[in-house]
LONUTI-691264 format. One record per atom (N, C-alpha, C): x, y, z. Coordinates in steps of 0.1 Angstrom, whole numbers, plus 5000, padded with zeros to 4 digits. Atoms other than C-alpha are relative to their C-alpha. Example, Ala and Ser with C-alpha at 12.3 -4.5 7.8 and 13.67 -1.06 7.14 Angstrom:
# residues 2
500949885000 512349555078 500950125000 499149895000 513749895071 499250115008 
***
This chain:
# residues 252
500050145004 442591022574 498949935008 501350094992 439290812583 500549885002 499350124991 439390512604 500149874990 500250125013 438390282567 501350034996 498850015005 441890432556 501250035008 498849994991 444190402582 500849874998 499050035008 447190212578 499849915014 499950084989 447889882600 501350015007 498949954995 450689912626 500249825000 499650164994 453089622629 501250025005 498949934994 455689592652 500949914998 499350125005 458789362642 501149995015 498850044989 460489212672 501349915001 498850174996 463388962680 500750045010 498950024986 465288882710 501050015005 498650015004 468588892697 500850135001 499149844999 470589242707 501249985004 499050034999 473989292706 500250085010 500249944988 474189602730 499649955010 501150024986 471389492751 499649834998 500950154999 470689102755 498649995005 501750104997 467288992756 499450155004 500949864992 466089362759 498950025000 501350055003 462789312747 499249965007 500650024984 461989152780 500750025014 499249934986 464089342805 499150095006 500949964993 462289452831 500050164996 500849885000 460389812827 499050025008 501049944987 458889942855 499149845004 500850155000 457589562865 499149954987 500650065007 456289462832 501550004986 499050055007 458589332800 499950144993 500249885009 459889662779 499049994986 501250075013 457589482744 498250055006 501649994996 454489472765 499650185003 500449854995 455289872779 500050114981 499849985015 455589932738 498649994997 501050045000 452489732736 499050065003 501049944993 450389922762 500150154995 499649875006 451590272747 499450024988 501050025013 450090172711 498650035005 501449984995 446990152729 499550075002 501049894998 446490422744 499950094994 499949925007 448090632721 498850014987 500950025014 446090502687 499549875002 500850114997 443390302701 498849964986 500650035013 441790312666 500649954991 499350145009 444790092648 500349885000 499350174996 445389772642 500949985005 499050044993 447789642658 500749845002 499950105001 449989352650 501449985003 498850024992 453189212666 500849914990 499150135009 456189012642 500949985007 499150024994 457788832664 501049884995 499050155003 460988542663 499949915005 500050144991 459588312689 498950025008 501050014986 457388202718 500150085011 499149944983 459588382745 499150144997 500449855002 458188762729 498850005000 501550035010 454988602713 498750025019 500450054989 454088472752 499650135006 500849864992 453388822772 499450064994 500749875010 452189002743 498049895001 501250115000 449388712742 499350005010 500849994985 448588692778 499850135003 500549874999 447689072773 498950074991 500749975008 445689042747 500150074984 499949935008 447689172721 500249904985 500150075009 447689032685 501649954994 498350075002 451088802672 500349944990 499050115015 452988632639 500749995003 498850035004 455588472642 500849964986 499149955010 458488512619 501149915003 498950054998 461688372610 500950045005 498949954995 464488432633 500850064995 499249935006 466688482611 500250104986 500249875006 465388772591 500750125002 498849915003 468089012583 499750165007 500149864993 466189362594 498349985004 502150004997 462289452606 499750034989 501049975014 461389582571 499649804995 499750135006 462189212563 498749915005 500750055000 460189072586 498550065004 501649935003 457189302584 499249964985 500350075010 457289182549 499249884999 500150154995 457188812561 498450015002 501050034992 454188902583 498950054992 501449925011 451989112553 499849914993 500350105010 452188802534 498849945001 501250074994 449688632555 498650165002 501349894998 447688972564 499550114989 500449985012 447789142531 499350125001 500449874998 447189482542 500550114989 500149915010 447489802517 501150075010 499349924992 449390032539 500549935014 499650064982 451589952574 501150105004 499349924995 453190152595 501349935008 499250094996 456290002614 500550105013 499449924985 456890102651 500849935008 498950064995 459890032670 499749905015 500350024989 459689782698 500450025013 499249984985 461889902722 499750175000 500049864994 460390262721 498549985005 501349994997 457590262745 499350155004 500249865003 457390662745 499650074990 500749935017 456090692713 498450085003 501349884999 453390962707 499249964991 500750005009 450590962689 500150104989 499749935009 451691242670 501149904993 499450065013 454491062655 499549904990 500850105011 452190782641 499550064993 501049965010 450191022626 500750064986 499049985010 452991202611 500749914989 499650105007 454490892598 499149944989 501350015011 451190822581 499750124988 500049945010 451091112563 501350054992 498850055006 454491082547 500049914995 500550145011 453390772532 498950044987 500750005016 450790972512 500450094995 499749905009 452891192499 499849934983 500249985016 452391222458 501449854999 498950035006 454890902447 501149945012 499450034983 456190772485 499549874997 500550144995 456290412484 500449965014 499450054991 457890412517 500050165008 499649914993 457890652547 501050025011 499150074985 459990752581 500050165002 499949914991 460591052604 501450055000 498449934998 463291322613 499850125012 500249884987 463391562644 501250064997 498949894999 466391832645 500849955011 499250034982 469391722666 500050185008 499949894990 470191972696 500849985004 498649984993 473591912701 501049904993 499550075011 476691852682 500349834998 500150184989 477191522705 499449914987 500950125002 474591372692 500150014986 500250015018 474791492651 501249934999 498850095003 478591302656 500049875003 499950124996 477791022674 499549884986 500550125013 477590692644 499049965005 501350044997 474690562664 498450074998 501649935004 471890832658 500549984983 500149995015 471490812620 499750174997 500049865003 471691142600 499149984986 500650035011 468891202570 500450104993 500049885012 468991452540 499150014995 501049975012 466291592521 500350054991 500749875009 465091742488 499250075003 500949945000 463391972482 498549965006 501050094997 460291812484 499649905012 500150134989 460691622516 500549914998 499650125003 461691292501 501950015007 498450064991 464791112517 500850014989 498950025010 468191192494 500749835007 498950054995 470691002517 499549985014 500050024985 470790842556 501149945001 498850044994 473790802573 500949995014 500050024988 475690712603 501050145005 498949915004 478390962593 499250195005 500449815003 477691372600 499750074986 500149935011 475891482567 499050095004 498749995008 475891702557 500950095003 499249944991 478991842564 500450184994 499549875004 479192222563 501650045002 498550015008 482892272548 500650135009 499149864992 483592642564 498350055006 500649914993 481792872585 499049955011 500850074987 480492662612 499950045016 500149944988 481392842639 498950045005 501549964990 478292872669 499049934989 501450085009 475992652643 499249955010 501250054991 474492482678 500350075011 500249884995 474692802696 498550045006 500749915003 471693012706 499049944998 500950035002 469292752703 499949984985 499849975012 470192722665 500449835000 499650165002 470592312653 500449994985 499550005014 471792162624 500249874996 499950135001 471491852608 498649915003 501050044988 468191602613 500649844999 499850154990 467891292632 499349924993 500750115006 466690972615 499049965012 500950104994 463790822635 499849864996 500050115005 463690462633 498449934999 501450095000 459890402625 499650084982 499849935011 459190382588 497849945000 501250065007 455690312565 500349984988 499450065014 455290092535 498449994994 501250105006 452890012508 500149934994 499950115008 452289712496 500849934996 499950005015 453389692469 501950055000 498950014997 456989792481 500849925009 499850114993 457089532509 500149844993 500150105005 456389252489 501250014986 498449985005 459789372465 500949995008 498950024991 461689442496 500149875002 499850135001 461689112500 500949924992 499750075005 462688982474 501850054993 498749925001 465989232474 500949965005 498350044989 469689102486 500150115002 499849844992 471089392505 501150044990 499149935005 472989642488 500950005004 499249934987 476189762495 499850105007 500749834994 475090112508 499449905012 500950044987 473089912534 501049905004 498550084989 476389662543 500250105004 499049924993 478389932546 499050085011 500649964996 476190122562 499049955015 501050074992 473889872583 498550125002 501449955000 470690032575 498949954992 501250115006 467589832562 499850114989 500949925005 465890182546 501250054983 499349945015 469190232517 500149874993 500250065014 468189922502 498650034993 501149885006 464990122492 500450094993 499649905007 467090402480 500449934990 499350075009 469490182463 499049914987 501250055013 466090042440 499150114995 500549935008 465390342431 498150105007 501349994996 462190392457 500150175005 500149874998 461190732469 499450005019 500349984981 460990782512 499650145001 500649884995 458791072521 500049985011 499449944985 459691232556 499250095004 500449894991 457891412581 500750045006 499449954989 459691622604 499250045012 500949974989 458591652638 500750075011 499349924993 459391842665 500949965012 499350044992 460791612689 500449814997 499850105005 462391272688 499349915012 500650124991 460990912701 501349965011 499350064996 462690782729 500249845002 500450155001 463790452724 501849955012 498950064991 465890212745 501049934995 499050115009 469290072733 500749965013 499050064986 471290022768 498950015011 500750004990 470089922800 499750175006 499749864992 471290262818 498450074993 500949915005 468390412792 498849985008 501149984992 465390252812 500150045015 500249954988 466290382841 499650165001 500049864997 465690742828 498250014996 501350005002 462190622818 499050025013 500850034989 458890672842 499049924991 501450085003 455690412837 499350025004 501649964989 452190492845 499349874997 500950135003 449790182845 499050084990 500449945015 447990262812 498250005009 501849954994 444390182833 499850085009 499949924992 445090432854 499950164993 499549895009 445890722826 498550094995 
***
């Protein structure tokens, strides 16, 4: 992919966590967890745009006094597809990739991967899957569980254990042996599917469910999936940044 066709990153923030209050600017290694997100884009894929959708002044404010670029958005936009939408209105980009703000461990491998899952043949929409490693975590409702076709493309995502092998499960996460993949929560869109998403009420599959990406299924769209070999680490509970380390990025 040359740097004329690379896809613009945007990152959709808000302040509002029900887990984590105000996590977004909870300290990370002395600087706000957004900004340690911020500085990670950087170093990782210093050749993408880079554009921030945030809900207010409070997020908009550090990302600014670091030089990083900002829209604000309506607060009360329902998911980040929504307001990544909001924010392409004005920037009117062809491709965007959508990175999570509370994961400042992101690799440059997974952008890239995520980018090419977007050009699959007939992908209006992409996203990521790494292999769980333990049954733990394929049961827990909090990791999302994906399905494929043949072809890669996303059948189903759920909070639920799919899919569920009926008999002979015995030692399946044995031996180094996994089962099941993990949803990653960073997707890519084009255009031309952002500017519908919009204009979509949420399904039921995405009530019941609380997942932004199955009112895309539910219209019929097609999600092409990379799989990668390891998952992003992102932050949902405090306890999580304490297992993080920070390097000063002008130091690296």
């Amino acid at each position: 992919m040359n740097a004329l066709a690379l896809p613009t990153i945007i990152v959709p923030a808000r302040l509002a966590s029900v887990r984590f209050p105000r996590k977004l600017l909870a300290d990370a290694g002395g600087k706000p967890l957004i900004l340690r997100t911020a500085e990670r884009l950087r170093k990782e894929v210093p050749e993408y745009e880079v554009f921030f959708a945030v809900d207010g002044d409070e997020l908009a404010r550090p990302l600014q006094q670091e030089g990083f670029s900002v829209l604000l958005t309506d607060p009360e936009l329902s998911s980040g597809t929504d307001r990544i939408a909001q924010a392409n209105q004005s920037l009117r980009r062809e491709s965007i990739l959508n990175v999570q703000a509370d994961e400042p461990m992101v690799e440059r491998g997974h952008i890239l991967a995520l980018g090419d899952a977007l050009s699959k043949e007939g992908a209006s929409m992409s996203t990521l899957a790494a292999p769980f490693e333990s049954e733990e975590d394929f049961i827990d409702p909090n990791q999302v569980k994906v399905v494929l076709d043949a072809e890669g493309y996303a059948i189903y995502f759920s909070r639920a254990p799919i899919p569920h092998q009926r008999e002979g499960d015995e030692g399946r996460w044995g031996s180094g042996k996994t089962f099941g993949l993990k949803h990653l929560g960073m997707y890519g869109y084009h255009s031309s599917l952002l500017d519908s998403f919009s204009t979509w009420n949420q399904g039921t599959l995405e009530q019941i469910e609380r997942l932004e990406q199955l009112r895309a299924l539910e219209h019929g769209c097609r999600i092409g999936v990379s799989i990668v070999g390891k998952a992003t680490i992102g932050v949902d509970l405090p306890s999580d940044l304490q297992e993080l380390t920070f390097a000063d990025p002008s130091n690296s």
